[in-house]
ZAMARGU-4260 file (C-alpha; in steps of 0.2 Angstrom, whole numbers, plus 5000, padded with zeros to 4 digits):
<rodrens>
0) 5000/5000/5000 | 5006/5018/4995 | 5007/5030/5008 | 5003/5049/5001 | 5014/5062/5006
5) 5005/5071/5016 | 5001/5055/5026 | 5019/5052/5027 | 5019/5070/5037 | 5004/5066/5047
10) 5013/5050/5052 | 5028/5058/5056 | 5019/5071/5067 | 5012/5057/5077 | 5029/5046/5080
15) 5041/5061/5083 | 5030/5063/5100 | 5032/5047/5103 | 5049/5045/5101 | 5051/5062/5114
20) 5041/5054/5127 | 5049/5039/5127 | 5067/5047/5128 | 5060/5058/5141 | 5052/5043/5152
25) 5067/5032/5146 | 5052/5018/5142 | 5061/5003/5133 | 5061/5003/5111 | 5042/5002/5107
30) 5026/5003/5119 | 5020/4985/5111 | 5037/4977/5117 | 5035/4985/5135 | 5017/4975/5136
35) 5022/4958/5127 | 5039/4958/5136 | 5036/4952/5156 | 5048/4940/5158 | 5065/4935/5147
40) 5065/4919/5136 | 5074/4910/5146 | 5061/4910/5162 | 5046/4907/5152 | 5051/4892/5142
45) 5063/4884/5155 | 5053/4874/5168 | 5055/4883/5185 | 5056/4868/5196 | 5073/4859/5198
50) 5064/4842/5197 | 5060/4842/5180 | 5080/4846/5176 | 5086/4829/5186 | 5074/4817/5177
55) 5088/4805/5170 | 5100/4808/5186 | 5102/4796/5199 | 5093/4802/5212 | 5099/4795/5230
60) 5119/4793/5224 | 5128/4804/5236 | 5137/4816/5226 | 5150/4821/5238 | 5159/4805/5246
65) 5153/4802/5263 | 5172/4806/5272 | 5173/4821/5261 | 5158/4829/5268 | 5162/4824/5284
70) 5176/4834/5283 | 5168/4849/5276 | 5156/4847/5290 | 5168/4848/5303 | 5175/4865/5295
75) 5160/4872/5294 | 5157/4869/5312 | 5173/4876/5317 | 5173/4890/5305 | 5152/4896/5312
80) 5158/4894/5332 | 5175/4902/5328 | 5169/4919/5334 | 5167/4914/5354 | 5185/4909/5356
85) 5193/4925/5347 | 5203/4935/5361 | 5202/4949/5349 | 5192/4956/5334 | 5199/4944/5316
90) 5192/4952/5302 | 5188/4971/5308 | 5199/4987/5315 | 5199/5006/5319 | 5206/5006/5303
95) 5194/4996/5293 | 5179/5004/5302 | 5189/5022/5299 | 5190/5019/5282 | 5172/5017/5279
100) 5165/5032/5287 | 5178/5042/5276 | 5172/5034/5261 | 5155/5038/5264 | 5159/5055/5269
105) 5170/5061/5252 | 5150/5054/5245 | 5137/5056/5258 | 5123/5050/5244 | 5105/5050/5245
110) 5094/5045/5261 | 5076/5035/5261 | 5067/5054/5257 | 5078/5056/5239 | 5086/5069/5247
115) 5105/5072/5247 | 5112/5067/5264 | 5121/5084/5274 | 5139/5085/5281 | 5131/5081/5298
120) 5123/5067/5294 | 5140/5055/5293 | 5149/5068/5306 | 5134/5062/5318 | 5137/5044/5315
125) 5155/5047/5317 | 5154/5053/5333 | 5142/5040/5340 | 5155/5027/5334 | 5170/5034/5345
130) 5182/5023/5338 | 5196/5032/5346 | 5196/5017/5360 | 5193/5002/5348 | 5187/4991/5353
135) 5181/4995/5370 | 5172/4978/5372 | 5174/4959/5366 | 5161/4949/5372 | 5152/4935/5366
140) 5135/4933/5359 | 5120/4927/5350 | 5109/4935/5339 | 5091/4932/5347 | 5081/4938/5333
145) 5083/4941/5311 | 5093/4957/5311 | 5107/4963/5299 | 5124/4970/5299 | 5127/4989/5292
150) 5142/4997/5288 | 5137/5013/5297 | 5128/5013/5315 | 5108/5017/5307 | 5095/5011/5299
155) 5095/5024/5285 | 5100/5020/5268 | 5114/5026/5255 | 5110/5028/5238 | 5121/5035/5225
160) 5108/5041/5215 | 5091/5048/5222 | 5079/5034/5211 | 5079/5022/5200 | 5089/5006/5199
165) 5104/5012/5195 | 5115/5016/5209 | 5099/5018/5216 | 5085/5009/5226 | 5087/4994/5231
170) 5103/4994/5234 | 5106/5002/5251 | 5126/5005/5252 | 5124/5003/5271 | 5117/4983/5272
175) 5132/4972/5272 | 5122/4956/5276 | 5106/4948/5284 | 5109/4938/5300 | 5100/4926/5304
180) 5092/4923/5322 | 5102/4912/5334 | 5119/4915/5325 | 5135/4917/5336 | 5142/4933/5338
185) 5159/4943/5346 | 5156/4960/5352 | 5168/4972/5347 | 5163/4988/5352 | 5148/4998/5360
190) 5144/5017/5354 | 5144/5030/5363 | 5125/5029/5366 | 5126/5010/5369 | 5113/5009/5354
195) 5125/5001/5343 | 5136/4986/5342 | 5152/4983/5331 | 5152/4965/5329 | 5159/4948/5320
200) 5150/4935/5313 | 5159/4919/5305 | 5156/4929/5290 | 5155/4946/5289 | 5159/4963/5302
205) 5148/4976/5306 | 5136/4988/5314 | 5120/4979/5324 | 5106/4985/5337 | 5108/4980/5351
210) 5092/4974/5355 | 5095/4960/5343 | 5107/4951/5352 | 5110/4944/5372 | 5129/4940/5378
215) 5131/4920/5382 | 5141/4913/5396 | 5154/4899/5395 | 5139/4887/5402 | 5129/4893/5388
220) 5142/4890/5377 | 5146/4874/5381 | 5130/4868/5382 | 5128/4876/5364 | 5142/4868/5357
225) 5137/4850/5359 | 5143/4842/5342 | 5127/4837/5335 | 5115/4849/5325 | 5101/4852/5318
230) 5096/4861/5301 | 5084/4871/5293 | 5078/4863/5276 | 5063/4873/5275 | 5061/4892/5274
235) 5052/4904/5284 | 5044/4894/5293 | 5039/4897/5310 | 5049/4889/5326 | 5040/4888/5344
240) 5046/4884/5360 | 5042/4870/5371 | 5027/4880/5380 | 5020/4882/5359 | 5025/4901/5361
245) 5031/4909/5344 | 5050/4909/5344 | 5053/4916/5327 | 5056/4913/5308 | 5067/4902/5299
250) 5080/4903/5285 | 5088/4889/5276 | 5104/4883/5283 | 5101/4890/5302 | 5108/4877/5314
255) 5104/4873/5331 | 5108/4860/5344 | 5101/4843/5342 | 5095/4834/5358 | 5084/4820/5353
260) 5074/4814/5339 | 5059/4806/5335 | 5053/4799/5315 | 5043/4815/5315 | 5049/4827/5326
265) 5071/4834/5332 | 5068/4842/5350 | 5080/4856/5346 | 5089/4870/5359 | 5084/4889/5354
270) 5091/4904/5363 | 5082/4919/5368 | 5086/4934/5379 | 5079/4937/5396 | 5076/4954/5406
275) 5095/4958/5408 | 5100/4954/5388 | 5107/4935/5393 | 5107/4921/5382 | 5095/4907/5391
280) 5092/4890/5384 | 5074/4884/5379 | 5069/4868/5371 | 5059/4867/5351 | 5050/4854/5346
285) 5051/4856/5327 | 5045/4843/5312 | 5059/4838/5302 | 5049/4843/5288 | 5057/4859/5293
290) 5072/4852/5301 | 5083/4838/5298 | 5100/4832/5304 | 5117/4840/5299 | 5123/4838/5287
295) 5110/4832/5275 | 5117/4818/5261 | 5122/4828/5247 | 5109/4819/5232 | 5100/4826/5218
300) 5086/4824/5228 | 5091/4832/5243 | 5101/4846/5231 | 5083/4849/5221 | 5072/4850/5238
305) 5083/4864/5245 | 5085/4873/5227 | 5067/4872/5226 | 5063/4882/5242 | 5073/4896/5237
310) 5066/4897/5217 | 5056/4912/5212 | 5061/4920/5228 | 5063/4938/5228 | 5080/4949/5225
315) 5084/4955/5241 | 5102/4966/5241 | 5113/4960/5256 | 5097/4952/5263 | 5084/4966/5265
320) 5068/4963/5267 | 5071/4945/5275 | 5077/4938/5256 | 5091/4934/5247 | 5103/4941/5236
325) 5117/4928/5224 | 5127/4924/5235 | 5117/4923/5250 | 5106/4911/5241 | 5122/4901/5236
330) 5128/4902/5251 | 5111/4895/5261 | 5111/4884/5246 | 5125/4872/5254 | 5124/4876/5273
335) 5113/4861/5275 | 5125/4851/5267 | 5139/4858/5281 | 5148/4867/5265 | 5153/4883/5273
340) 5156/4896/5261 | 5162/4915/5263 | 5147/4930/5262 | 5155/4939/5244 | 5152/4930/5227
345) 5171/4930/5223 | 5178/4924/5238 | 5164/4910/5235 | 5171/4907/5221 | 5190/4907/5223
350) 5192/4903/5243 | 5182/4885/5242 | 5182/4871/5230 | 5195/4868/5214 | 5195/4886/5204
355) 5196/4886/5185 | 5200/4902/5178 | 5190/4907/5163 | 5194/4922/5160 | 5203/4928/5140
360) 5190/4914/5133 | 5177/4914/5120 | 5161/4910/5126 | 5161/4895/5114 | 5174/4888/5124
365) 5169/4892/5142 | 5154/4885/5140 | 5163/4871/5133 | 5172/4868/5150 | 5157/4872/5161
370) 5150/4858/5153 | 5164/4846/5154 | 5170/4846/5172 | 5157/4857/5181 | 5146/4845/5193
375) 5130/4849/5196 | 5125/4859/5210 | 5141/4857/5217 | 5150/4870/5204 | 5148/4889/5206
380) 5152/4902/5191 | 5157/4919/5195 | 5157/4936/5184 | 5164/4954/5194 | 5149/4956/5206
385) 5136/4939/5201 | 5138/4923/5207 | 5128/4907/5201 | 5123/4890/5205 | 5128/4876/5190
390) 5115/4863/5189 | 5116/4854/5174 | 5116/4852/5156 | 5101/4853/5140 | 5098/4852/5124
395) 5119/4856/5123 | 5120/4870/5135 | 5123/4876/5154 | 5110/4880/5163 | 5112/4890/5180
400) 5101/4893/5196 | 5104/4912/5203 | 5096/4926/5211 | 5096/4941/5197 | 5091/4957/5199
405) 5090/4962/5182 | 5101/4965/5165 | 5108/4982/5157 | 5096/4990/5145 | 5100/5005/5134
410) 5087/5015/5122 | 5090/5024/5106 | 5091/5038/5116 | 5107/5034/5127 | 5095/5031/5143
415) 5104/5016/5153 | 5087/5006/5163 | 5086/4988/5171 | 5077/4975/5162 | 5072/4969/5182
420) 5071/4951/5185 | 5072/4952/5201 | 5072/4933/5207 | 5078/4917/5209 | 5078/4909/5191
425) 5083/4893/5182 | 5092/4900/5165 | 5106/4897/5154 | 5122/4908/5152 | 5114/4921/5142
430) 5096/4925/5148 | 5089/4939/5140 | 5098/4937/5123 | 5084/4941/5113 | 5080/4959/5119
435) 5088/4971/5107 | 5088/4985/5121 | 5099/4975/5130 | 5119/4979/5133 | 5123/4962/5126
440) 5143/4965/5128 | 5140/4970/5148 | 5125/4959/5151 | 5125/4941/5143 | 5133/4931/5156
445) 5142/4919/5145 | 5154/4934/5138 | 5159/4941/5157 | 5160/4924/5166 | 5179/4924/5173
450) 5178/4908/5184 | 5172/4891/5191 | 5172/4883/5206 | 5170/4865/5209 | 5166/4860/5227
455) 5168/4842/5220 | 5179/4831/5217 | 5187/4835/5201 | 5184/4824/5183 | 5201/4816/5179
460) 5195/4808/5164 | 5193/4826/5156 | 5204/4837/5160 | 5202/4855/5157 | 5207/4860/5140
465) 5227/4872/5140 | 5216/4887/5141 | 5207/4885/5156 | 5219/4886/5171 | 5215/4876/5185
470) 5221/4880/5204 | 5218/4869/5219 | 5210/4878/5236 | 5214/4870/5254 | 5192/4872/5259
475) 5191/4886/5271
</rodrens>
C-alpha cells in the first residue's frame, strides 16, 4: 500500500511525539514490546522447578563421598563457632571501620526521602561510633532475633543516586548482610549511646542493634556447642518453643543444637534473651519437615528440595527485606549440606572448591568447559559482582540457578534502565539474549563469566582444556 505524502507528514507528526516521550520517560524501544515483554525467554520456556532438570540423574547417589563431607562438616562447624573463642576482633579494626566512614563522607549520597544526605549526617554517625578506644568491648554473643549487619551505626539508607535502579534503590550502600536469628556473635565495640554494636559473625563485620542480640556465658556455650546439630531445610517457617509460644522465623541453613529425635519430630535448643540481655536456653519441638540432621546427604534429591525452596524468591540486596541476594542464596544453598562458604560472590568462588579460571575465553569455549567438568550443583560460576549455581546440562548448554536482579538495558536515546528480574531463576548463560535494548557485551553472562568453582571432586578423565587454568584451594 502507498502511503501519500502528506500521510507520510501526518505520520511523522504522530511518531516524533512518541519517540520524545519515550526518551523523556526512558520507556524501553516500542510501547507493544513493554506490554508483550514480562519475563525473558529464558524464564518462560525453562521449567521453573529443579525436578524436572534431574529426570535421568540418579537420584539418591551421594554426590559428595561420605568422608569428604564429613570433613567439610567439621569445617564448617569450626569456621560458624570460631567467633566465641577470638581474644580479639579477626576480620575488623579502627582502621577498617575508619575507612568506611571516610568513604562515605567524600559521597554522603541520598537518604530513604531522595534527598541528598548533609555533612552532619555522617559527622553524627562518626561521633556515636567513637572509635578512638577500639574496641572498648569483646564479648560473646548470639543473635536472638533476624537482624542485619550495616556498615554505618543506622538504619537509614545510602543511595548513590536519588531513584531508579541504577546506583539507586534497592541497593542500600549501608546493608552488608542479613543475619539470621540464633547466629554466634563477638562483640567488638559499644557506641557512645550504647545503641549500637560493632560485631563479628563467622562471615562478615559490622554495625548491629543491640536489642537484637543477648551475651552467652561459658555454660551457655558449652551447652551450645554440643557436636550434634540440627538444620533448617525449609524456609520461613515458623519455630516455637516447648510452651508452643512463637519463637521466630526460619532461613535455610540455620543450625541449632540437636538433643533428641523422633521419626517425626528433632527436639532442638533455641536461645532467647531474658530481662538483663542474657542468652538462656529453651527447648523446640520442630517437624523435620522443617528440620533435619546436619549435614544432609548431598543427592539430587536432597540438592533439588533445598533449590526448590529458594526458586522464584525475591532479590533481596545483602538480605533486605528477609530475602536473598546471589550469594546469600548460594551460600544458604550448601549450609545444610555443612559446606561453609564465605558472604561475597568472589571469595565464593576462589576461597572454596578447585578454581578454574575462565577468563581471556570465547564464550564457545567456556561454555565448553562448564559443561565438561562442572558438577551439578556442586560447581559455582562467577562474573565481577554475580555469582551462580551450575546445575546441569540441556539440549547442549549450561544451565544455571541464581538470584538476578535484572540486565543492562540501553534505548535509542542513550538512557541506561534495568530489564528487572528480580528473582531466583533457572536459566542458561545468556538470559535475555533476545531483547535488542539489552547491553549484550556488559549483560550476557556467557561473555563476562571469569571463573568456576567445583566443590567436588574433580573429573580426571577430562581434564580442562590448556586454556582454562586450574588452581587447587585447601576448603576454608
Amino acid at each position: 500500500m502507498k502511503i501519500s505524502g502528506v500521510s507520510r507528514i501526518k505520520l511523522i507528526y504522530f511518531i516524533l511525539p512518541l519517540f520524545l516521550i519515550s526518551c523523556y520517560l526512558n520507556l524501553p524501544y516500542t510501547l507493544q514490546e513493554a506490554k508483550n515483554i514480562t519475563e525473558v525467554k529464558d524464564v518462560v520456556e525453562i521449567p521453573q522447578d529443579h525436578k524436572a532438570h534431574i529426570i535421568s540423574k540418579p537420584k539418591e547417589k551421594a554426590l559428595l563421598p561420605e568422608q569428604t563431607q564429613a570433613t567439610m562438616n567439621e569445617d564448617y562447624n569450626k569456621t560458624y563457632f570460631s567467633v566465641w573463642h577470638n581474644l580479639q576482633p579477626v576480620h575488623s579494626s579502627s582502621e577498617k571501620l575508619s575507612l568506611i566512614f571516610n568513604r562515605f563522607s567524600s559521597n554522603p549520597g541520598y537518604g530513604e526521602n531522595k534527598r541528598k544526605h548533609s555533612p552532619a549526617w555522617i559527622k553524627k554517625l562518626q561521633q556515636n561510633a567513637s572509635l578512638d578506644n577500639f574496641p572498648n568491648t569483646l564479648k560473646p554473643a548470639i543473635t536472638t532475633r533476624n537482624t542485619n549487619l550495616r556498615m554505618l551505626p543506622t538504619q537509614g539508607p545510602h543511595f548513590y543516586r536519588s531513584g531508579g535502579d541504577i546506583d539507586g534503590w534497592p541497593f542500600d550502600n549501608l546493608q552488608i548482610s542479613s543475619v539470621a536469628v540464633n547466629t554466634p556473635l563477638l562483640i567488638c565495640h559499644l557506641s557512645a549511646d550504647k545503641s549500637w554494636a560493632l560485631v563479628e559473625t563467622n562471615f562478615a563485620f559490622g554495625w548491629m542493634p543491640v536489642e537484637d542480640y543477648a551475651r552467652v556465658s561459658d555454660d551457655f556455650i558449652k551447652a551450645w556447642e554440643c557436636g550434634r546439630y540440627a538444620v533448617v531445610i525449609k524456609d520461613k517457617s515458623s519455630i516455637f518453643d516447648e510452651k508452643g509460644l512463637f519463637s521466630f522465623r526460619t532461613s535455610i541453613g540455620q543450625m541449632f543444637p540437636l538433643v533428641n529425635e523422633t521419626p517425626e519430630k528433632l527436639e532442638i535448643l533455641i536461645a532467647a534473651a531474658d530481662e538483663n540481655k542474657n542468652a538462656i536456653i529453651k527447648n523446640g519441638f520442630v517437624s523435620r519437615q522443617i528440620v533435619d540432621i546436619k549435614p544432609l546427604p548431598f543427592t539430587y534429591n536432597n540438592a533439588v528440595k533445598i533449590a526448590n525452596e529458594m526458586i522464584d524468591e525475591p532479590y533481596g540486596w545483602g538480605g533486605l527485606y528477609g530475602n536473598r541476594d546471589c550469594s546469600a542464596m548460594t551460600r544458604d544453598f550448601f549450609a545444610p549440606f555443612g559446606i561453609w562458604l564465605p558472604r561475597h560472590s568472589e571469595d565464593q568462588v576462589k576461597k572454596v572448591g578447585t578454581y578454574i579460571d575462565l577468563q581471556n575465553l570465547t564464550p564457545e569455549q567456556k561454555e565448553k568447559i562448564i559443561l565438561e567438568q562442572g558438577i551439578p550443583y556442586l560447581s559455582l560460576l562467577w562474573r565481577k559482582g554475580h555469582v551462580m549455581l551450575y546445575i546441569g546440562e540441556e539440549n547442549g548448554h549450561a544451565l544455571i540457578f541464581h538470584n538476578l536482579w535484572g540486565l543492562k538495558t540501553i534505548d535509542f536515546c542513550g538512557h541506561e534502565g534495568r530489564k528487572i528480574i528480580g528473582k531466583a531463576v533457572i536459566t542458561t548463560l545468556s538470559p535475555g539474549a533476545e531483547l535488542y535494548y539489552l547491553v549484550p557485551q556488559e549483560n550476557l553472562l556467557m561473555n563476562t563469566i571469569a571463573g568456576m568453582s567445583v566443590l567436588g571432586p574433580v573429573k580426571q578423565n577430562q581434564p580442562a582444556p590448556q586454556d582454562g587454568k586450574v588452581s587447587e584451594i585447601n576448603g576454608n
